[in-house]
C-alpha positions in Angstrom: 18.1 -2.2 4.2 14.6 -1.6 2.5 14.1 -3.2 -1.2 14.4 0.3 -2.9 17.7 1.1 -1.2 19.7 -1.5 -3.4 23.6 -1.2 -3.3 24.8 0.5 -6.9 28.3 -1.4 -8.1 29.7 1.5 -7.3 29.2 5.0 -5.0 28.3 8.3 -6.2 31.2 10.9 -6.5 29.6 14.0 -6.3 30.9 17.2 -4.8 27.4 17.0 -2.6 25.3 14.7 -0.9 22.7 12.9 -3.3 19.3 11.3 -2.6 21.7 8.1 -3.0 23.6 9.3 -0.1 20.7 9.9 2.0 19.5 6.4 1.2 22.4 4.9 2.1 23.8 6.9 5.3 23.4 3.8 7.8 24.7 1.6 5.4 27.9 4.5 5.2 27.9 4.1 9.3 27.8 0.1 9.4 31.0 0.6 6.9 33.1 3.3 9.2 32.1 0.9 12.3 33.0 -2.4 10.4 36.5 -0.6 9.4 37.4 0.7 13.0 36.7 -3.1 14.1 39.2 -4.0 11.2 36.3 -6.3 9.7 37.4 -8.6 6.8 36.5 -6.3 3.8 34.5 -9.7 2.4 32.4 -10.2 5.2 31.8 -6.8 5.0 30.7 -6.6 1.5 28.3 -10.2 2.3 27.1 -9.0 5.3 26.4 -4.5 4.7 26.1 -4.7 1.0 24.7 -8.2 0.5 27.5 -8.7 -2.2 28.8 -12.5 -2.4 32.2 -11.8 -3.0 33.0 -15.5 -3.8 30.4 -15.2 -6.8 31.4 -11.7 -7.7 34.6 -10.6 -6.6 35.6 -7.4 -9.0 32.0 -5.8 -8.1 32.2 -6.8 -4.4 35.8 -5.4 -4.1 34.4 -2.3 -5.8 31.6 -1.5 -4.3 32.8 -1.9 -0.9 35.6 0.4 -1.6 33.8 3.1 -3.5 31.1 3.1 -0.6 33.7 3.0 1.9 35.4 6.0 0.6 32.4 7.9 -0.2 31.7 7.1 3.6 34.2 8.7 4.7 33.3 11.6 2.6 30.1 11.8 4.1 32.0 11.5 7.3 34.8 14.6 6.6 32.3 17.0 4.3 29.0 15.9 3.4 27.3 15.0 7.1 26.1 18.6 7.7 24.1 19.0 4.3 22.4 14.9 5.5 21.8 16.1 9.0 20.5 19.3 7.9 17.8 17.5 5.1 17.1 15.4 8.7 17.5 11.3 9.2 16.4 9.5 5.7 13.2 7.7 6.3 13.9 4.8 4.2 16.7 3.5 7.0 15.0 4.5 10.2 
């Protein structure tokens, strides 16, 4: 993950794909992948989102829900307006 693609406490919500989003889409994929191997949600937050969730439980719990679920959004509804814009250059 590059230095200007820092994890927010929580995902955006919008009804659209947002330059978040785009930032973020192979941080969305190691999340789907990490939930189909039934990963431990905390070594999922330490290791994708580089949230300590022994220091900071409520945010790492948070985030890594929110950016799960908005994963999975991405996933159902929001992958054709990504692909479309083409692969975000800050995660290549």
């Amino acid at each position: 993950m590059s230095p200007d693609s820092k994890i927010a406490d929580l995902a955006p919500t919008a009804p659209e794909v947002t330059p978040y989003d785009e930032q973020h889409a192979v941080t969305y994929m190691r999340l789907l992948d990490a939930e189909a191997d039934n990963a431990n949600w905390r070594k999922v937050a330490r290791i994708v989102l580089g949230i300590d969730p022994g220091l900071e439980p409520d945010r790492a719990r948070g985030a890594f829900e929110s950016h799960l679920a908005r994963a999975k959004w991405v996933a159902r509804h929001g992958y054709r307006d990504l692909l479309s814009r083409g692969w975000p250059k800050s995660e290549e």
